[in-house]
C-alpha positions as CSV (number, residue, x, y, z in Angstrom):
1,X,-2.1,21.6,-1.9
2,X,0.4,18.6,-1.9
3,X,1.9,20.1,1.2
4,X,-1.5,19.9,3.0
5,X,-2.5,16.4,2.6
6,X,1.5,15.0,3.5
7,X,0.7,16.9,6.7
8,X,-2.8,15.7,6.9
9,X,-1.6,12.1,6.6
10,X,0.7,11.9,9.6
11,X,-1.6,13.4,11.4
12,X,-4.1,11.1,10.6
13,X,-6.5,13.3,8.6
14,X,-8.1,10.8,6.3
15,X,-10.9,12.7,4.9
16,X,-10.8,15.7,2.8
17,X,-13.4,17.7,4.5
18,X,-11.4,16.8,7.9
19,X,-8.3,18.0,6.1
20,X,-9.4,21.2,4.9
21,X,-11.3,22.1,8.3
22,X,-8.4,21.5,10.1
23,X,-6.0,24.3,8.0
24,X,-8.9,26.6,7.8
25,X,-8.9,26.4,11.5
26,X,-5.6,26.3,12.5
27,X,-3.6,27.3,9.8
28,X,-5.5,29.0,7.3
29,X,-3.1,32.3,7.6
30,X,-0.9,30.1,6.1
31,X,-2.9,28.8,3.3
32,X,-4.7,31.5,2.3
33,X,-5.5,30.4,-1.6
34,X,-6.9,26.6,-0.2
35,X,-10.4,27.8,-1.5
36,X,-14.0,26.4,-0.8
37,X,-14.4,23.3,0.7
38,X,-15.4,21.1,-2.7
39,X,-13.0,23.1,-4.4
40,X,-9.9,21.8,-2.5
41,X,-11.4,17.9,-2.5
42,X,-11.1,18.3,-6.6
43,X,-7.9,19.8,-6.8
44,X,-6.5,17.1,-4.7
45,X,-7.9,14.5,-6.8
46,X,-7.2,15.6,-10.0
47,X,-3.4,16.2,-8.6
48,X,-3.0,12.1,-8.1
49,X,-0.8,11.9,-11.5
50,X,1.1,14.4,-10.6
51,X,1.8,12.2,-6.9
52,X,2.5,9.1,-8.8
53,X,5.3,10.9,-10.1
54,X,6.7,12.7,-7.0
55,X,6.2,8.7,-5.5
56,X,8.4,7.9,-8.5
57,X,10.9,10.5,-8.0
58,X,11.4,9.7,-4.7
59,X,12.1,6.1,-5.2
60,X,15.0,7.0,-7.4
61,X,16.3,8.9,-4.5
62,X,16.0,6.6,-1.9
63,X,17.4,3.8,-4.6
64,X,14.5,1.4,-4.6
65,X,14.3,1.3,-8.0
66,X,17.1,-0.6,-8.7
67,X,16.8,-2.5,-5.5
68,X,17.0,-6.2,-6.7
69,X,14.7,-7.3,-3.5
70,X,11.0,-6.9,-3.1
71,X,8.6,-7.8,-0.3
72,X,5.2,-8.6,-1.6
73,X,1.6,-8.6,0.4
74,X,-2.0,-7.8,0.7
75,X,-4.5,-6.7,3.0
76,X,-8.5,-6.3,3.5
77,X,-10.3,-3.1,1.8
78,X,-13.8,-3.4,2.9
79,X,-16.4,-1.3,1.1
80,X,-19.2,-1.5,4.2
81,X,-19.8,-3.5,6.7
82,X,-20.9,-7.2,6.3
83,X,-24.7,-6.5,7.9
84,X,-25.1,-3.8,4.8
85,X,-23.7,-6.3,1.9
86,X,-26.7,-6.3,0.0
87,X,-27.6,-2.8,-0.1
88,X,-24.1,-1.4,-0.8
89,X,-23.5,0.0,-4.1
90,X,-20.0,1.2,-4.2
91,X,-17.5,-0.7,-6.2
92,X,-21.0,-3.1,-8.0
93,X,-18.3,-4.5,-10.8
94,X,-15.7,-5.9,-8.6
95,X,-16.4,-5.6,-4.5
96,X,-17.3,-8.9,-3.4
97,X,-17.2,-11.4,0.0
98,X,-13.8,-12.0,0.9
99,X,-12.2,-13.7,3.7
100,X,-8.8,-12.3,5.7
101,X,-7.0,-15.0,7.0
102,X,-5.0,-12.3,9.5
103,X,-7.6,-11.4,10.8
104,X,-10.0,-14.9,10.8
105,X,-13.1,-12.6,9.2
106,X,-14.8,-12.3,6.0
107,X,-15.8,-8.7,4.7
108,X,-17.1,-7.4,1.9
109,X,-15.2,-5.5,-0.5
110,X,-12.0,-5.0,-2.2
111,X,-8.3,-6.2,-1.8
112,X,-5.1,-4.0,-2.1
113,X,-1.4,-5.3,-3.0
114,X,1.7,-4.2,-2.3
115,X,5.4,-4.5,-3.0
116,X,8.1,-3.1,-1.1
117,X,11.5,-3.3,-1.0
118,X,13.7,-4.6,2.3
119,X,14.1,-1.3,4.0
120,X,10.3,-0.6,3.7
121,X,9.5,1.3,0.5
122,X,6.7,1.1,-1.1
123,X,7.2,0.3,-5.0
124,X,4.0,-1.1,-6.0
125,X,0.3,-1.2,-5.7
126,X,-2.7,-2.7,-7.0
127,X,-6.1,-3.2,-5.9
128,X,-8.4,-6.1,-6.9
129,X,-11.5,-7.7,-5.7
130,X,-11.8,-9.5,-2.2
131,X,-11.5,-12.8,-3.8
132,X,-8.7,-11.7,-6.2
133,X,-5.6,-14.5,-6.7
134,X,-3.0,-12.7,-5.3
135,X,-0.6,-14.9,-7.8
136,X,-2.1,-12.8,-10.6
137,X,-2.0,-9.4,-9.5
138,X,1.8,-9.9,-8.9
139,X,2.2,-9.9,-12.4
140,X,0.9,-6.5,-12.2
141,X,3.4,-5.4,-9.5
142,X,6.0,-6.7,-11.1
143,X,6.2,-5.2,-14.5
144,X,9.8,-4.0,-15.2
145,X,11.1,-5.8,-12.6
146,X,13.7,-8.5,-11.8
147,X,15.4,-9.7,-8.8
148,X,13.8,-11.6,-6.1
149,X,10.3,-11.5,-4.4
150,X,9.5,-12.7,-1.0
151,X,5.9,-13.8,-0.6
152,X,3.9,-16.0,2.0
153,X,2.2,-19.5,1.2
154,X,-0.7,-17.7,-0.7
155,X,1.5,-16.8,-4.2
156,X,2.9,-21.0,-3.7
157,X,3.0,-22.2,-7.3
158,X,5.3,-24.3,-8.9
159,X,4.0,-22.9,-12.4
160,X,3.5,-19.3,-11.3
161,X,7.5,-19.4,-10.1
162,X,8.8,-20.8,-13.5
163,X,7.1,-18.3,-15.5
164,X,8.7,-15.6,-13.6
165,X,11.7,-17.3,-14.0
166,X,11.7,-16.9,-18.0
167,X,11.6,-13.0,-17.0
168,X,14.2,-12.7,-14.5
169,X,12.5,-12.9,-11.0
170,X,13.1,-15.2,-8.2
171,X,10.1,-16.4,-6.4
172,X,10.6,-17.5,-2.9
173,X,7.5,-18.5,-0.2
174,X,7.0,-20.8,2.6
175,X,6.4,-24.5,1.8
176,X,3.2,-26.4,2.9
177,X,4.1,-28.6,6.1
178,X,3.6,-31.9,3.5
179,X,6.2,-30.5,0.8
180,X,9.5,-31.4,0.9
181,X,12.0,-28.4,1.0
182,X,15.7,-28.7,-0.5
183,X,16.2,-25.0,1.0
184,X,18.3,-24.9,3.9
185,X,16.4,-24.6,7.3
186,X,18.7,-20.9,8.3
187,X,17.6,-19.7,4.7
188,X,13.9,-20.6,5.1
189,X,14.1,-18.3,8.4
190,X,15.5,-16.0,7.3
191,X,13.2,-15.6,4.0
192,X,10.6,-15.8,7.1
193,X,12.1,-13.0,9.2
194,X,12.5,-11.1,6.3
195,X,9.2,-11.1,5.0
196,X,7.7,-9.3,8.6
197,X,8.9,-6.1,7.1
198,X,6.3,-6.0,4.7
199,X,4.0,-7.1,7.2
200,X,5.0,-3.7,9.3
201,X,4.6,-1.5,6.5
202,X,1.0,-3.0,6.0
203,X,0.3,-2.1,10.0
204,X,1.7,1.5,9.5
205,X,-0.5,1.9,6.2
206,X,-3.6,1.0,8.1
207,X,-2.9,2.1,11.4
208,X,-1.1,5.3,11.0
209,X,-2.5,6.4,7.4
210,X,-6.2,4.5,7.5
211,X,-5.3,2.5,4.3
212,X,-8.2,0.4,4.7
213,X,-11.0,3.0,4.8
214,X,-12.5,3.3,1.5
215,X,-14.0,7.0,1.5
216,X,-14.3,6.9,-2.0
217,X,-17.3,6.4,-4.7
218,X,-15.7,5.5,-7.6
219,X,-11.5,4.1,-8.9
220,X,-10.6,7.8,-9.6
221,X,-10.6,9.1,-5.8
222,X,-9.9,5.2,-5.2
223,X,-6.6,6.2,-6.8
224,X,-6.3,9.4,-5.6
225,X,-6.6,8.1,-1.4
226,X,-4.1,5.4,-2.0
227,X,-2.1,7.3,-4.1
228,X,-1.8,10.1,-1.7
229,X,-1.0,7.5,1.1
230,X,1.5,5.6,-0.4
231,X,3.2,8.9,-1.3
232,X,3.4,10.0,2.4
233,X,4.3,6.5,3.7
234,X,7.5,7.1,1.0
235,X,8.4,10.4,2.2
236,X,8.4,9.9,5.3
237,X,11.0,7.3,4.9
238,X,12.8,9.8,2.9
239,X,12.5,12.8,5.5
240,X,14.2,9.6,8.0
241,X,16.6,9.0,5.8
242,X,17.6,13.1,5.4
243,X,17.6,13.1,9.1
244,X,19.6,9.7,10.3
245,X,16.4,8.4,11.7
246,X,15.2,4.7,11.3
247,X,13.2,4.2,8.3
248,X,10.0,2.7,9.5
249,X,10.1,5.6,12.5
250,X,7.0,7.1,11.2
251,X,4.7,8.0,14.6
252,X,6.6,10.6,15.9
253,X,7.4,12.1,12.9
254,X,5.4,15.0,12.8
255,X,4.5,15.7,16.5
């Protein structure tokens, strides 16, 4: 079951009734025991615990979770379009108008949060509403951790850095153009340079793996999609890694 939605993934499958038509189609010597249609789409969802802990597994082995670095974003999850607003009922407690400064739009939804580590790997993730402070849900990502996390100008705060600073992580952003900034100019750049990574791995997740379509109804196959992405995202860097291939060299993976 697993093995069929890793697959599925890189090859850009992101429904479950695309998934399963495609093996039954192509493959379905193979899989023999995949079952009826509805059947499969349950299994997979009630297997999203047992993902979360392959995704832990796996970050043992590629030793991100002791990595004292972390990358930390967001990005858009839009429930509908902004023309069916008022008539959407998915997500009624917390989907609300948001605006994407990436991207210069507003939409209507929810908004996901990551943390990564240098090299790529996805150790975090939360999800909250489209006008969600991203300053609070780091305190989510960052349970159990303590090093040092790169963010941009949106998770600035004097106060938010000094409280993490009583639990052993470094907070380190971009400086408004009127605040004065004791860092050296090479180190600013290079916190900037750095912090593109996480901006790559964002692109992958909603390029490659369709992070930001929301074909679910309710936070249980919420979970279940973005677990099952973040665990392919993660092994593919492991596969890379097996193989001496560049980490982020996810496209051509699976051919």
């Amino acid at each position: 079951m697993i093995t069929l939605e890793m697959v599925g993934e890189f090859l850009g499958l992101d429904t479950d009734v695309g998934l399963w038509t495609y093996f039954r189609r192509h493959w379905g010597a193979w899989f023999p025991q995949r079952g009826a249609r509805t059947t499969f789409a349950q299994q997979a969802a009630h297997l999203w615990p047992v993902k979360q802990r392959l995704h832990q597994h796996l970050l043992k082995e590629l030793g991100a979770a002791s990595d004292p670095f972390r990358l930390v974003d967001g990005c858009p999850l839009p429930v509908c379009a902004l023309t069916r607003m008022s008539r959407c009922r998915l997500f009624p407690e917390v989907a609300d108008l948001g605006y994407c400064a990436a991207k210069g739009q507003y939409y209507y939804g929810l908004h996901g949060h990551l943390l990564i580590t240098l090299n790529g790997v996805i150790t975090a993730c939360t999800v909250t509403s489209a006008t969600g402070d991203e300053r609070e849900a780091l305190w989510e990502l960052t349970e159990d951790f303590q090093g040092m996390v790169i963010g941009d100008k949106g998770y600035l705060s004097s106060g938010l850095q000094a409280e993490l600073a009583t639990l052993g992580i470094q907070l380190q952003t971009p400086l408004r153009v009127n605040m004065p900034d004791s860092r050296p100019a090479w180190a600013v750049r290079q916190l900037t340079r750095t912090r593109r990574r996480v901006e790559t791995v964002i692109g992958q997740l909603t390029g490659q793996f369709h992070f930001e379509k929301i074909w679910a109804r309710d936070a249980w196959h919420l979970t279940h999609r973005i677990t099952r992405k973040i665990l392919a995202h993660t092994l593919g860097l492991f596969i890379n890694l097996q193989i001496g291939r560049s980490n982020l060299q996810l496209a051509s993976l699976i051919a």
